[in-house]
C-alpha positions, -999 to +999 in steps of 0.1 A: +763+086-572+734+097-562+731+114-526+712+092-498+687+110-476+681+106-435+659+079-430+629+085-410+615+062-394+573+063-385+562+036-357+527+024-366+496+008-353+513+001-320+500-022-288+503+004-260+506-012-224+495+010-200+505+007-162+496+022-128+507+014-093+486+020-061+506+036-036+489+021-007+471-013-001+431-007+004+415-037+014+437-062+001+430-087+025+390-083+023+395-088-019+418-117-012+393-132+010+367-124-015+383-140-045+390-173-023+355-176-014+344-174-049+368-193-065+365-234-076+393-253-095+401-250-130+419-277-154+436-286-118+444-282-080+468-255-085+448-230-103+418-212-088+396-191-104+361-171-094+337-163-125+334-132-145+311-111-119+334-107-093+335-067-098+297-067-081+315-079-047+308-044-024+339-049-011+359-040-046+344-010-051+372+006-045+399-012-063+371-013-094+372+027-092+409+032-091+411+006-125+382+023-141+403+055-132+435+042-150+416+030-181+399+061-185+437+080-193+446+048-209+413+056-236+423+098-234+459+085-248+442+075-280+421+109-280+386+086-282+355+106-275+337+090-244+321+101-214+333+087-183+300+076-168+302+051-202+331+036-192+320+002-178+337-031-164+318-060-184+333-091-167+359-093-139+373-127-125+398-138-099+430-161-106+446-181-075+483-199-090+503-218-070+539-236-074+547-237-112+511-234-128+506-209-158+470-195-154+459-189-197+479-200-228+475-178-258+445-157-265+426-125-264+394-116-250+366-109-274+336-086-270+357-063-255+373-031-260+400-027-228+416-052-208+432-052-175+452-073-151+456-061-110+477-080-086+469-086-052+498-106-049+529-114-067+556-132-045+588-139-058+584-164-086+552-149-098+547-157-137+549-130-161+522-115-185+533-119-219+519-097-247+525-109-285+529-089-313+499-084-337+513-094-368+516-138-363+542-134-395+561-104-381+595-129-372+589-152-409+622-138-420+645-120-390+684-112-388+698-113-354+691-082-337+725-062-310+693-048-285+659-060-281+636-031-286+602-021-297+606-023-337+625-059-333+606-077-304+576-101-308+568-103-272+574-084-244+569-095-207+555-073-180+565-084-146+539-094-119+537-064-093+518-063-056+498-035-063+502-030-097+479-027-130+485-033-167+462-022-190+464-033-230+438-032-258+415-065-257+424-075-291+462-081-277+469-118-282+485-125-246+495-154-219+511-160-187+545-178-181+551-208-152+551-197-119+581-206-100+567-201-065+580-220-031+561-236-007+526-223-002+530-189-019+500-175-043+499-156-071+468-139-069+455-112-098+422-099-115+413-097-147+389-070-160+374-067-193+357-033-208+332-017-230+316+018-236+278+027-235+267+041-268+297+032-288+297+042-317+266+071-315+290+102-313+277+120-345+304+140-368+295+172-345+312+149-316+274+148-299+256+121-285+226+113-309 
């Protein structure tokens, strides 16, 4: 009989979800007032939402630098040659939810190369952000599994944070689940798409041309 070696096992092409917290609260209120002065109804009373130049408000300027921040290590993780002056935010939106709305079904954003999500506020209830695997057949044929994990999973939801930002490439197909919020509570997040200046011109000497 012939012997059986070790199996290895080599993870690839994964969808990294990046994720940083602020660990204090700048200006919250101003950026809530912000988005609620912007926004209009979408599809129906209980979803809000501004449109996608809401990062030129002064008043984010802050919260805009501390994302940009967090994408920039998110890029480093991949070892991509940028400068950080090219890192730029090419659309940015608000979302208001209320009771059990759902803000986006499936989908990814195009024209971009980095997406992000910040919430301003996430009350108990607050629907999830669902990321899908890349590969639409990946579950065609799949014996129960003892554990969820990252080699069986075709989804995996992040939970809505106060404070918090999730950051995922923008070709990750991805939705939001039903709130379940009581009374008058909001879910309010922004959304953040972004792009590099001179992609693409880094020569093979790792120059700008």
């Amino acid at each position: 009989m012939e012997t059986i070696h070790s199996l290895k096992m080599s993870p690839l092409f994964p969808t990294m979800l990046g994720s940083i917290f602020r660990d204090d609260i700048i200006d919250d209120n101003i950026v809530i007032s912000e988005i609620k002065a912007r926004s209009k109804p979408k599809d129906s009373a209980l979803v809000f939402q501004t449109d996608g130049s809401l990062h030129q408000a002064e008043d984010l300027s802050e919260l805009n630098e501390f994302v940009l921040n967090g994408v920039r290590e998110y890029l480093r993780v991949f070892e991509y040659q940028f400068k950080d002056e090219d890192l730029y935010i090419a659309s940015c939106w608000g979302n208001i939810s209320k009771k059990n709305s759902t803000s986006h079904g499936t989908h990814h954003h195009a024209n971009s190369l980095v997406s992000a999500v910040y919430y301003v506020s996430a009350p108990d209830g607050s629907s999830r952000l669902v990321l899908e695997h890349p590969n639409t057949m990946v579950n065609c044929l799949d014996p129960y599994f003892e554990t969820a994990n990252t080699f069986n999973s075709t989804t995996f939801r992040a939970e809505a944070k106060q404070g918090c930002c999730y950051i995922f490439k923008s070709s990750t197909r991805h939705y939001t689940t039903a709130n379940d919020l009581k009374n008058n509570d909001e879910r309010i997040s922004i959304g953040y798409t972004f792009n590099l200046k001179r992609l693409g011109s880094i020569t093979d000497l790792g120059n700008y041309e």
